[in-house]
C-alpha atoms as a printed R data frame, in Angstrom:
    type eleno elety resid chain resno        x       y       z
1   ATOM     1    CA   UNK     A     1 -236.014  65.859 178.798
2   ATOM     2    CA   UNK     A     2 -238.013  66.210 176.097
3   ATOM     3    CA   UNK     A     3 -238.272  64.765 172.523
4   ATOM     4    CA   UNK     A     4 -237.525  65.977 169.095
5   ATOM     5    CA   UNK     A     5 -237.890  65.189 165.656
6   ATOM     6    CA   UNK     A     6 -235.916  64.051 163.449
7   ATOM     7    CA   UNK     A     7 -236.880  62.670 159.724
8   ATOM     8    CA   UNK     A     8 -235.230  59.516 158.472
9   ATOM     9    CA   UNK     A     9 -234.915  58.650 154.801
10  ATOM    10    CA   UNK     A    10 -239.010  57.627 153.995
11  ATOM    11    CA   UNK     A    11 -239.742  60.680 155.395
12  ATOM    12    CA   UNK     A    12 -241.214  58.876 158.888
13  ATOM    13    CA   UNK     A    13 -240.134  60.498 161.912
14  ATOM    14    CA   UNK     A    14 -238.542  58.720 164.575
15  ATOM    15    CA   UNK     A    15 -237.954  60.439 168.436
16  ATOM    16    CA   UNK     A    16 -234.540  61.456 169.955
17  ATOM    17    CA   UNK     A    17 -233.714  62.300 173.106
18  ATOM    18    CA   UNK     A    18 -231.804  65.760 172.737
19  ATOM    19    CA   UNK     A    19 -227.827  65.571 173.393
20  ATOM    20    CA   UNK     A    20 -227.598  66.203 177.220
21  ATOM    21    CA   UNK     A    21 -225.429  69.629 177.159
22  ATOM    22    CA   UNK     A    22 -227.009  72.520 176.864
23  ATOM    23    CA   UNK     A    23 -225.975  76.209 176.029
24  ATOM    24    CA   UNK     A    24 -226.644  79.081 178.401
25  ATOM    25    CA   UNK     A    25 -228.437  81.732 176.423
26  ATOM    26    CA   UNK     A    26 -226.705  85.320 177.500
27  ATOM    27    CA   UNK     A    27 -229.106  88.064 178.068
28  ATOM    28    CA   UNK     A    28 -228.449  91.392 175.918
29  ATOM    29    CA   UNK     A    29 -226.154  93.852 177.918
30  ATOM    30    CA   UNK     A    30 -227.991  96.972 176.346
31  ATOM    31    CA   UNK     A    31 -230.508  98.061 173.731
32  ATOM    32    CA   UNK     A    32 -227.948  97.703 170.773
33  ATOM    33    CA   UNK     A    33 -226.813  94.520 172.127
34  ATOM    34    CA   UNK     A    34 -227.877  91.142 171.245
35  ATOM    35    CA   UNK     A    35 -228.330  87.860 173.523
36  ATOM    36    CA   UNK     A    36 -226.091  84.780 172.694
37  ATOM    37    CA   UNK     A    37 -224.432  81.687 174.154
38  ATOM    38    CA   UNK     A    38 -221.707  81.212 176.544
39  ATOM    39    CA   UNK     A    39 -219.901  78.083 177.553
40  ATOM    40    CA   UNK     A    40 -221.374  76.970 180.966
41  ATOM    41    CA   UNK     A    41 -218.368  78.733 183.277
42  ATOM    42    CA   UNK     A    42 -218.322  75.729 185.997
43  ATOM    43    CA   UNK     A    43 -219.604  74.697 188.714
44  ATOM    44    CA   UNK     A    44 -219.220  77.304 191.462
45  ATOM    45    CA   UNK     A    45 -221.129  81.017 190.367
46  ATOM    46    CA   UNK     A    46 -218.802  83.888 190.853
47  ATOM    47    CA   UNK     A    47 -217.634  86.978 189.398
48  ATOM    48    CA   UNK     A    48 -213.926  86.669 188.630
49  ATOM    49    CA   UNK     A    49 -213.928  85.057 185.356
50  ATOM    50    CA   UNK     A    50 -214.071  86.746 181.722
51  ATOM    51    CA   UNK     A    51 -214.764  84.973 178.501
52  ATOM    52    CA   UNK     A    52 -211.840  84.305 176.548
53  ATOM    53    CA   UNK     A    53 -212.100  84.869 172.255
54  ATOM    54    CA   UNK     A    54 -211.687  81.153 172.442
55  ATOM    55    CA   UNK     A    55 -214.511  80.505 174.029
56  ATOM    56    CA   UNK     A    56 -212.572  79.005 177.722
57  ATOM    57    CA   UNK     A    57 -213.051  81.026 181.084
58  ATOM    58    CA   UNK     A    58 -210.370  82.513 182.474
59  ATOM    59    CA   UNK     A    59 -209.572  84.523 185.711
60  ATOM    60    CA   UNK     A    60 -207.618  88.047 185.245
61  ATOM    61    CA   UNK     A    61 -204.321  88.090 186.250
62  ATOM    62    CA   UNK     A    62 -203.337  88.904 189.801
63  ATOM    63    CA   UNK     A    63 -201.337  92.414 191.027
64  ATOM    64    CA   UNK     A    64 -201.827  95.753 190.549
65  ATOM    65    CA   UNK     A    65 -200.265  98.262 188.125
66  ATOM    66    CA   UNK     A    66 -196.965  99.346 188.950
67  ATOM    67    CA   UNK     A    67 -197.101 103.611 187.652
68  ATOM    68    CA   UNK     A    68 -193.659 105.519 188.422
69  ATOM    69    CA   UNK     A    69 -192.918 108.785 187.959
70  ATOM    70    CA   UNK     A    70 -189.334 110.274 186.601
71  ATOM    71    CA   UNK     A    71 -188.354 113.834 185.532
72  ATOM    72    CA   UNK     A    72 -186.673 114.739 182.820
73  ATOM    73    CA   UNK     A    73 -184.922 117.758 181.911
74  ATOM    74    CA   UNK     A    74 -184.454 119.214 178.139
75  ATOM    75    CA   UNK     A    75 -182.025 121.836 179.717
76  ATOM    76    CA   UNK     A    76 -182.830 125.618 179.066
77  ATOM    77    CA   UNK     A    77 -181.843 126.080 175.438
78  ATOM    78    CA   UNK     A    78 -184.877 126.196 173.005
79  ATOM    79    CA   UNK     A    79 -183.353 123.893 170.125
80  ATOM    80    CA   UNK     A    80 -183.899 120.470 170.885
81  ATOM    81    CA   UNK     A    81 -186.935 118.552 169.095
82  ATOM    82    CA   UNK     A    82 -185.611 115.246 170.628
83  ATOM    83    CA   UNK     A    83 -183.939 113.686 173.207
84  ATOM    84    CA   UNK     A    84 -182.748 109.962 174.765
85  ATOM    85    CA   UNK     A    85 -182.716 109.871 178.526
86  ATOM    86    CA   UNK     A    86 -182.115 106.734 180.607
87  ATOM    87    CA   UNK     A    87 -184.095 105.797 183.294
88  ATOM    88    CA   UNK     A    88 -182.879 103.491 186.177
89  ATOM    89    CA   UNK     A    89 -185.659 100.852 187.546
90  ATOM    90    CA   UNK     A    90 -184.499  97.594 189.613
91  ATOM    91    CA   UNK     A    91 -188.083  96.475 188.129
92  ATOM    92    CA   UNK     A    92 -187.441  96.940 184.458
93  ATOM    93    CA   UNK     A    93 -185.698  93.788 182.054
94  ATOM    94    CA   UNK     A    94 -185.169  93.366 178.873
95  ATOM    95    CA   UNK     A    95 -187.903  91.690 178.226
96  ATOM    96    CA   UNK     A    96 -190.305  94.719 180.366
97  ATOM    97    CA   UNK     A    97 -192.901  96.205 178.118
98  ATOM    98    CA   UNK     A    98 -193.347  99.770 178.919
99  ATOM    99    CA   UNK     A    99 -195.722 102.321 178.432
100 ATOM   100    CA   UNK     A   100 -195.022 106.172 179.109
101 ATOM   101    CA   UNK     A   101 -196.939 109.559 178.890
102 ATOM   102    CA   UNK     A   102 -195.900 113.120 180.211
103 ATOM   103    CA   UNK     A   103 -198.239 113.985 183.884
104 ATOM   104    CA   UNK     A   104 -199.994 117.266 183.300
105 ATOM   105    CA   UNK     A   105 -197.695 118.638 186.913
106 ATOM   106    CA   UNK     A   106 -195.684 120.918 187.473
107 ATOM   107    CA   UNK     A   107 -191.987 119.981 187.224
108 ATOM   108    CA   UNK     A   108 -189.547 121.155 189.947
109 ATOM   109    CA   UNK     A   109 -188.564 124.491 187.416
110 ATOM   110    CA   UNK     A   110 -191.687 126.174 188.597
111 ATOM   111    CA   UNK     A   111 -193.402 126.040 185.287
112 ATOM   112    CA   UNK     A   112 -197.107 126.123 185.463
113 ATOM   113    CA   UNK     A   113 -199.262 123.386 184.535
114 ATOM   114    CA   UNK     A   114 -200.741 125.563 181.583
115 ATOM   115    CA   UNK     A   115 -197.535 125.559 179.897
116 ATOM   116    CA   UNK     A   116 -197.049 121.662 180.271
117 ATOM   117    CA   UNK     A   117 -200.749 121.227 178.593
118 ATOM   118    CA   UNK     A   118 -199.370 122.783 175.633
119 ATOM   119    CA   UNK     A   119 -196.551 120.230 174.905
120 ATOM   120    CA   UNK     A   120 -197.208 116.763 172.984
121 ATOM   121    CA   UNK     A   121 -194.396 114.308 172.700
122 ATOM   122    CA   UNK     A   122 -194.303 111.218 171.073
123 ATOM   123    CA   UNK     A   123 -192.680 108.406 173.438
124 ATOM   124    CA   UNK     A   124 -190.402 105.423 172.954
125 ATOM   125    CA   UNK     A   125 -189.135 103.329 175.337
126 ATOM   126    CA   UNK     A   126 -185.992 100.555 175.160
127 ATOM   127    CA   UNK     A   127 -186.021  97.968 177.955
128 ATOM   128    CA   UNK     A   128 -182.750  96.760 179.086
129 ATOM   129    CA   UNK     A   129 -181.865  95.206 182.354
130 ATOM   130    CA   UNK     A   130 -182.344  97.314 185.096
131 ATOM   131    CA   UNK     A   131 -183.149 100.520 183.076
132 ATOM   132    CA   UNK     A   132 -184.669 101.459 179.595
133 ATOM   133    CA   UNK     A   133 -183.656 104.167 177.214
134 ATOM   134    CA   UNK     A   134 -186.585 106.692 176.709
135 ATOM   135    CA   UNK     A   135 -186.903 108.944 173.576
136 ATOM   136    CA   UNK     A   136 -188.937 112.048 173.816
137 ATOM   137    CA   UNK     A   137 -189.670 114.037 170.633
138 ATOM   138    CA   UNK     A   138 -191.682 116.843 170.896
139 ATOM   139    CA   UNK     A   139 -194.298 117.130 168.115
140 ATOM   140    CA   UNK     A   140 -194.904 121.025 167.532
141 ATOM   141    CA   UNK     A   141 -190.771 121.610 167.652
142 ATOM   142    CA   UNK     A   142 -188.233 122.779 169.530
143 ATOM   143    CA   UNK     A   143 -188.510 121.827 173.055
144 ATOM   144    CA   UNK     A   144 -187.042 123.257 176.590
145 ATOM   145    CA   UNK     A   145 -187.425 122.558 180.425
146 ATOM   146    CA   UNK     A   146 -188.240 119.867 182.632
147 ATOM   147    CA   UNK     A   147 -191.119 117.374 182.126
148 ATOM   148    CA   UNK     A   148 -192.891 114.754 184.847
149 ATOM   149    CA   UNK     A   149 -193.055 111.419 183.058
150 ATOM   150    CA   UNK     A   150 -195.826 108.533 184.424
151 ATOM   151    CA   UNK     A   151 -194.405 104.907 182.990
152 ATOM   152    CA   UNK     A   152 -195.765 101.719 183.362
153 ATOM   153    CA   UNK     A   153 -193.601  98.930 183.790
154 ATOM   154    CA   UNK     A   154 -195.270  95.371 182.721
């Protein structure tokens, strides 16, 4: 390894050898991006570890997403703005985050897929064991029909 400098008090200097770990220098990912340092990852070269914001490498977590559909139904009275409906999932606990959005499909009412585009509803879900309370509220107003909601259970 080689040598560096290093001044003492007189101003003299004296020869070190370097500290013996050294710091991978990154390349840059893209023209706005800039090169850096990483923590060596290990020993064996791969491609199923990410870099942690503390600096430790870490392999994703295993599975695959879990995305089930439900319908819902409003009923056929244009009035409602919101409304609670409670799904039933073996998979969901109390402790289940959940994420929901309404599928651009057509619902079994034979509405077209045009008139589902034009509906935006805010979403909250309540985990409990074995189902989770789901409130719809439609943003531009009074709401009717039936809707196909995607959720993620995780």
């Amino acid at each position: 390894m080689a040598n560096y400098v290093t001044q003492q008090a007189a101003n003299f200097p004296t020869y070190q050898t370097p500290p013996t770990a050294t710091v991978a220098i990154m390349v840059a990912s893209g023209p706005d991006h800039a090169s850096g340092s990483a923590p060596d990852p290990g020993a064996v070269a791969g491609t199923t570890k990410y870099l942690r914001e503390d600096a430790t490498w870490a392999a994703p977590a295993t599975g695959s997403a879990n995305i089930k559909e439900t319908e819902v139904d409003f009923g056929n009275v244009v009035s409602r703005t919101e409304q609670t409906f409670t799904i039933t999932d073996a998979d969901v606990s109390a402790g289940s985050q959940l994420l929901a959005q309404i599928l651009h499909k057509a619902p079994s009412d034979a509405r077209s897929v045009d008139e589902i585009q034009c509906e935006q509803f805010d979403i909250l879900c309540a985990p409990a064991a074995g189902t989770f309370d789901m409130t719809m509220r439609g943003r531009s107003g009074s709401v009717m029909g039936k809707f196909i909601v995607a959720y993620l259970v995780g």
